[in-house]
C-alpha positions as MATLAB code, in Angstrom:
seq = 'XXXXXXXXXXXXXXXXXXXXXXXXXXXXXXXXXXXXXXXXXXXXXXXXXXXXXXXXXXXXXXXXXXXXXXXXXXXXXXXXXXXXXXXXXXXXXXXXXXXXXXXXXXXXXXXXXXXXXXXXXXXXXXXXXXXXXXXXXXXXXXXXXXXXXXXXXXXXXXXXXXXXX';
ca = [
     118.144   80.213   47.823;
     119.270   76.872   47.638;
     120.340   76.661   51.393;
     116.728   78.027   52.380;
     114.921   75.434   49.548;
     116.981   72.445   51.231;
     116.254   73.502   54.985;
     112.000   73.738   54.420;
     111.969   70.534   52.320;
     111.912   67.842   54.791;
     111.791   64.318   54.018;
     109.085   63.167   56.366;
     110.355   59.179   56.846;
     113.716   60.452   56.601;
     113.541   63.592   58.759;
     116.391   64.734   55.922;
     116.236   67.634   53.534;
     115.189   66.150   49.788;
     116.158   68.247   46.862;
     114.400   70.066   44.249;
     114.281   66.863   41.878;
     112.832   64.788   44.337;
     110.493   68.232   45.336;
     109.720   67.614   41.685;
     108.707   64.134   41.541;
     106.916   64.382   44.382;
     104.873   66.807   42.903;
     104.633   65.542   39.608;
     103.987   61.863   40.087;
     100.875   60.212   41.890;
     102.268   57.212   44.332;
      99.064   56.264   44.527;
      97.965   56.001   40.885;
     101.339   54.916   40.132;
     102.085   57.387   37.283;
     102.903   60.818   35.953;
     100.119   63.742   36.070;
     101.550   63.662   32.140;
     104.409   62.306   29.498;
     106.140   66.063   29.710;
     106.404   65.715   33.404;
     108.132   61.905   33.180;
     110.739   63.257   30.421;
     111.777   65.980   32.472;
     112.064   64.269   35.627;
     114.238   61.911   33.383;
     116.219   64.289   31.862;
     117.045   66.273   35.322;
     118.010   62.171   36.176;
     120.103   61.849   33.304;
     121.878   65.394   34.326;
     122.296   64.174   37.341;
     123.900   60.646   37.085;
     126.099   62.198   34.069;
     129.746   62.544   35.301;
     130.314   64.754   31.742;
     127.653   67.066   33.163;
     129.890   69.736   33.606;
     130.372   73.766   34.089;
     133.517   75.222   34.013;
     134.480   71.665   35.286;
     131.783   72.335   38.361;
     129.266   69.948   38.244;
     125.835   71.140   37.825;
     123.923   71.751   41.125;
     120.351   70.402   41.269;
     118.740   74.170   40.995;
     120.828   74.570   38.300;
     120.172   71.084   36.148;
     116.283   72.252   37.339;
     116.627   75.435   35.678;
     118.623   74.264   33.025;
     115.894   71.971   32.098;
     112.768   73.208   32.803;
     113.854   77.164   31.775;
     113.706   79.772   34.370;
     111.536   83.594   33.540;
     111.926   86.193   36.074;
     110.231   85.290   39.374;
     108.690   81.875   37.821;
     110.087   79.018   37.711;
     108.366   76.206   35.911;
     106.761   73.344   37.969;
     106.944   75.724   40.562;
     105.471   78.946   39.490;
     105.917   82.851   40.347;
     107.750   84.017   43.577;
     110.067   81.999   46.011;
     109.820   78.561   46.099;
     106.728   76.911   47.809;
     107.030   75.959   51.174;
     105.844   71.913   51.676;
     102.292   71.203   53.009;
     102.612   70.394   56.276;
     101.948   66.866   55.908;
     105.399   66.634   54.642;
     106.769   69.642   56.480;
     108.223   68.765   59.734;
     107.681   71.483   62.251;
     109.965   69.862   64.385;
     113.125   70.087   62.540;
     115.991   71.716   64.711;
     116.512   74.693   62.384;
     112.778   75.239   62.835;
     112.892   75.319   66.519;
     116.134   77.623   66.797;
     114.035   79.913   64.499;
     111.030   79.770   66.832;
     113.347   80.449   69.733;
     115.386   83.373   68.352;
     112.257   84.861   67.496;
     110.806   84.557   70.877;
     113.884   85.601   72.715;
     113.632   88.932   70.445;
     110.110   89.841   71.066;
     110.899   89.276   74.549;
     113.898   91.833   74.091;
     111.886   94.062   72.375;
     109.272   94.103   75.054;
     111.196   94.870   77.891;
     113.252   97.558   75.886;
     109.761   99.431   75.425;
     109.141   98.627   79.281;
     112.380  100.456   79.672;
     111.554  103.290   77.808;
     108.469  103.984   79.343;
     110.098  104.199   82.349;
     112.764  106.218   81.544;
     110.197  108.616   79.409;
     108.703  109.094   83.404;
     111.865  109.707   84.807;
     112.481  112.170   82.352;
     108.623  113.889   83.184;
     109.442  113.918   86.384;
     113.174  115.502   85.903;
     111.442  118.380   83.940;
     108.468  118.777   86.493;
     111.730  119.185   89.601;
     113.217  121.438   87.395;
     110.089  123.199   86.493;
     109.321  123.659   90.318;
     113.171  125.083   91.415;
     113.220  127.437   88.813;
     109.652  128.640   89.986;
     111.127  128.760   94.086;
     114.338  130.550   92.786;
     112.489  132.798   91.259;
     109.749  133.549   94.441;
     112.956  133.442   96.577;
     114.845  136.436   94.448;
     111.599  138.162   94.298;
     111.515  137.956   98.272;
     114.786  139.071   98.436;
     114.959  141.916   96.208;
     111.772  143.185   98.599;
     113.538  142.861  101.779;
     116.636  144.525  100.161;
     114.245  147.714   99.764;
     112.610  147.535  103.168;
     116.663  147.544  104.297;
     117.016  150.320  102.029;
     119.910  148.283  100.335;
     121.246  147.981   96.848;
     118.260  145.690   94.862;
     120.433  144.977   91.880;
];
């Protein structure tokens, strides 16, 4: 989840991935106005900072990832996470979203390549569901001659007076 939060969020003056602090600044403090949208949201940004920049910030001598100090500060209930709320994580607006990234693109691409793939594999089977009509239609028709053919010989056999079995 991590991987996939770090690949949507796009920097857009950087064209880099920002992390789920930043994500959380961003979100939480105006730029314009200068200031938090309240005190709670500056103290947690700060302590997520201080988590952060704390070399003692340790777990089983791992340091803390950002989800993690995120979770570990904000608090985490099934499917909602706060400052984020229920269900995956958000994907940016897309004046921050660059639609251009690379891993976008190669997305974009793979999916196009398979729909093409897909396409032409139903084109194929359509035309091998014909062939296979039109197997079954030959077959249909010899079995229908061998039968009028036997039938025609079975009735000269008795106009030769022969053996019709």
């Amino acid at each position: 989840m991590d991987a996939m939060l770090n690949l949507l969020q796009i920097d857009p003056t950087t064209e880099k991935p920002i992390g789920i602090i930043e994500m959380y600044r961003q979100t939480h403090f105006s730029d314009k106005r200068g200031c938090w949208i309240d005190e709670e949201s500056r103290q947690r940004y700060e302590a997520m900072i201080n988590l952060q920049s704390d070399p003692t910030t340790l777990t089983d001598g791992v340091d803390l990832s950002e989800m993690a100090i995120f979770r570990k500060v904000l608090g985490v209930r099934l499917n909602y996470i706060r400052g984020l709320g229920h269900g995956m994580m958000p994907v940016q607006s897309s004046s921050s979203f660059n639609n251009n990234h690379p891993a976008v693109e190669e997305f974009r691409n793979s999916t196009a390549k398979a729909i093409r793939r897909a396409e032409e594999a139903e084109r194929c089977a359509e035309v091998a569901e014909r062939h296979a009509e039109t197997g079954e239609r030959r077959a249909d028709d010899q079995e229908q001659r061998m039968e009028t053919m036997q039938t025609q010989i079975a009735f000269l056999m008795t106009q030769l007076g022969g053996n019709t079995t």
